[in-house]
C-alpha positions in Angstrom: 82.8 69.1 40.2 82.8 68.2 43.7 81.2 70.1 46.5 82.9 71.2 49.6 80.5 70.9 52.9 80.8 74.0 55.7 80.5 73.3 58.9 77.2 74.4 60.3 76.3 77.7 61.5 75.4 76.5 64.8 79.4 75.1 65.6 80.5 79.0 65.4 77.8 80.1 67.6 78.5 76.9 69.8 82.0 78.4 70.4 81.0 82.0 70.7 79.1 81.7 73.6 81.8 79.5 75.2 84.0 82.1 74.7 81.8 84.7 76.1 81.1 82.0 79.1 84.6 81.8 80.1 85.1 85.5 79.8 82.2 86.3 82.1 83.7 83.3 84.8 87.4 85.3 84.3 85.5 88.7 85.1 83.6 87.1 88.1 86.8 85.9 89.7 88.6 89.0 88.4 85.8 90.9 90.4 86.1 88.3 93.7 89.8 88.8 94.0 89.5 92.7 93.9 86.9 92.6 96.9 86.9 95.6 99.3 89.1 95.3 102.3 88.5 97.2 105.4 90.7 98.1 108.5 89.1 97.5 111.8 91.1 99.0 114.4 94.0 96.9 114.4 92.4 94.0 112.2 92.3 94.0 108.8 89.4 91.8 106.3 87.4 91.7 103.6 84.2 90.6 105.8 84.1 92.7 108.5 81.6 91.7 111.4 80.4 95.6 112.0 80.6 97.9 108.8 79.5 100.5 110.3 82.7 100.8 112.6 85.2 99.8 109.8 87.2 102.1 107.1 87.4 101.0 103.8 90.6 100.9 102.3 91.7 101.9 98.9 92.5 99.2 96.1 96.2 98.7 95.5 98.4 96.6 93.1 99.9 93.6 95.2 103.7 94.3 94.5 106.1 91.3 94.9 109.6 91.8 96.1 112.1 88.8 95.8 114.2 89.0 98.7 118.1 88.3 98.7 119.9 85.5 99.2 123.0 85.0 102.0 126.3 84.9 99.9 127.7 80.9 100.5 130.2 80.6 103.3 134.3 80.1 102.3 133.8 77.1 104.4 130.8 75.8 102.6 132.3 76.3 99.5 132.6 73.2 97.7 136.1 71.5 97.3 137.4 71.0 94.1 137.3 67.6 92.7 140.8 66.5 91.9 141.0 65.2 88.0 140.8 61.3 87.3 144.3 59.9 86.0 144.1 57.1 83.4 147.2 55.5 84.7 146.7 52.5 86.4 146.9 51.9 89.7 146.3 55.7 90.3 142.8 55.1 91.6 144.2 52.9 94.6 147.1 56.3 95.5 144.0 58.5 95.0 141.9 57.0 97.6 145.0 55.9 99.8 145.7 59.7 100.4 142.7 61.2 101.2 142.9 65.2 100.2 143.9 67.7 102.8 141.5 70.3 101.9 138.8 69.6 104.9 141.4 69.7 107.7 142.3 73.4 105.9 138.5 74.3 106.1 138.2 73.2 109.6 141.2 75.3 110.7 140.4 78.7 108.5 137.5 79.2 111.6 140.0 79.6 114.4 142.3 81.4 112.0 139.6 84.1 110.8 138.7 84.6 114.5 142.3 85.1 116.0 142.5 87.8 113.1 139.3 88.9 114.6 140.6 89.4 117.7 143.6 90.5 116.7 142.1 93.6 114.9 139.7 94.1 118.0 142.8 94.2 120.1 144.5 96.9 118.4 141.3 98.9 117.9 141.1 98.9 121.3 144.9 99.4 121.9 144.2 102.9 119.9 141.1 104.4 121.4 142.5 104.0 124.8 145.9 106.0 123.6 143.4 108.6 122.4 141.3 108.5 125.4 144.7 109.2 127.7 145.8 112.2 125.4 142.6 113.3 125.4 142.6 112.7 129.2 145.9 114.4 129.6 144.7 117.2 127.7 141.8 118.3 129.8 143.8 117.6 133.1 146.3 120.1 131.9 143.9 122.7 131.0 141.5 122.2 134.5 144.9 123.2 136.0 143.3 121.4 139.4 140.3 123.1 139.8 141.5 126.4 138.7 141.4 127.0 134.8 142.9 130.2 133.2 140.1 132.7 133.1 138.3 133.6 129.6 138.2 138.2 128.6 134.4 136.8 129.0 134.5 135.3 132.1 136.1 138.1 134.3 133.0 140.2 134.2 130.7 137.1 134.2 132.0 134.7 137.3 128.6 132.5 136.5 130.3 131.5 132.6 133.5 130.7 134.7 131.8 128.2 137.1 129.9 126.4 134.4 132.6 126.2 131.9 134.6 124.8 135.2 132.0 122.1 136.0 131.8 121.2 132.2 135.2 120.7 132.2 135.0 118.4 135.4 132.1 116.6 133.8 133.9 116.0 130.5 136.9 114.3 133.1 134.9 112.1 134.8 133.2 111.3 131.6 136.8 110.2 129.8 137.9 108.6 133.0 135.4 106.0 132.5 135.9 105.7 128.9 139.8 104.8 129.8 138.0 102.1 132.6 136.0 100.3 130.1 138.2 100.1 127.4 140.7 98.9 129.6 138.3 96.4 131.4 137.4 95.6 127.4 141.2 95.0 126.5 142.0 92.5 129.6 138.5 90.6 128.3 139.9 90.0 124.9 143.5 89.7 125.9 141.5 86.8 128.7 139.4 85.5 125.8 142.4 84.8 122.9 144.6 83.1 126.0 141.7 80.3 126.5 141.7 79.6 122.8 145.2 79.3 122.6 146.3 75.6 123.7 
């Protein structure tokens, strides 16, 4: 019969209170990392210099949010890698001709940016036609000074007079919307004729 030997009481008790010892270092640095903080006027700390003067501030859950990532430019993009050819002498016509894409990428810029302007252009083109009808349209109804009278306004000559010198305001105020956009257009028309060799 042969006799199995246990390991001594004293291993398990050994381990327990190792266990307990690192559980009581965890709940000290748990307890460290949750110290108070406190607002001081404009500072904020977790030793502030004048208690007294300082607000504590209630414990929150730090909250981490990943932020996003900018999209990779068309230009950036990597080129595709054209496939290898077992045939020989293709290696020596491969690197003879070198491929055409980078002088496309270098070009697509100026190309995106003409359609830019392009676009700007005709934006432009149309909220200056809308501008002049709009223009027209108050011109015609101011009648030069004298607009037609309102049922409302022959009893009240005041209501006549402002509507009059809302009308004039709301003139003014379109004839220098039609002067910038115009002074816009002959910037961008000035702009795309530089580029342009």
């Amino acid at each position: 019969m042969t006799t199995i030997a246990h390991p001594p009481v004293q291993c398990s008790v050994r381990t327990a209170s190792a266990v307990l010892f690192l559980l009581w270092l965890c709940a000290g640095m748990a307890a460290q990392a949750q110290q108070a903080v406190y607002r001081c006027g404009q500072e904020y700390t977790n030793a502030p210099r004048e208690p007294g003067l300082c607000e504590p501030l209630a414990q929150q859950a730090i909250t981490v949010i990943n932020g996003t990532r900018p999209a990779p430019s068309p230009a950036a993009a990597p080129t595709a890698v054209p496939a290898r050819s077992t045939k020989p002498g293709a290696a020596e016509a491969a690197s003879a001709d070198p491929p055409d894409t980078p002088a496309v990428a270098a070009r697509t810029p100026d190309v995106q940016q003409s359609e830019r302007d392009a676009q700007a252009r005709t934006i432009l083109t149309q909220e200056l036609d809308k501008a002049r009808a709009q223009l027209a349209q108050l011109l015609q109804s101011f009648n030069q000074g004298e607009p037609e009278k309102w049922a409302a306004e022959t009893r009240n000559h005041q209501k006549y007079l402002d509507r009059v010198a809302e009308m004039k305001a709301a003139i003014e105020r379109t004839e220098r919307d039609i002067d910038s956009l115009q002074r816009e257009l002959v910037r961008r028309t000035v702009q795309t004729s530089r580029r342009t060799p």
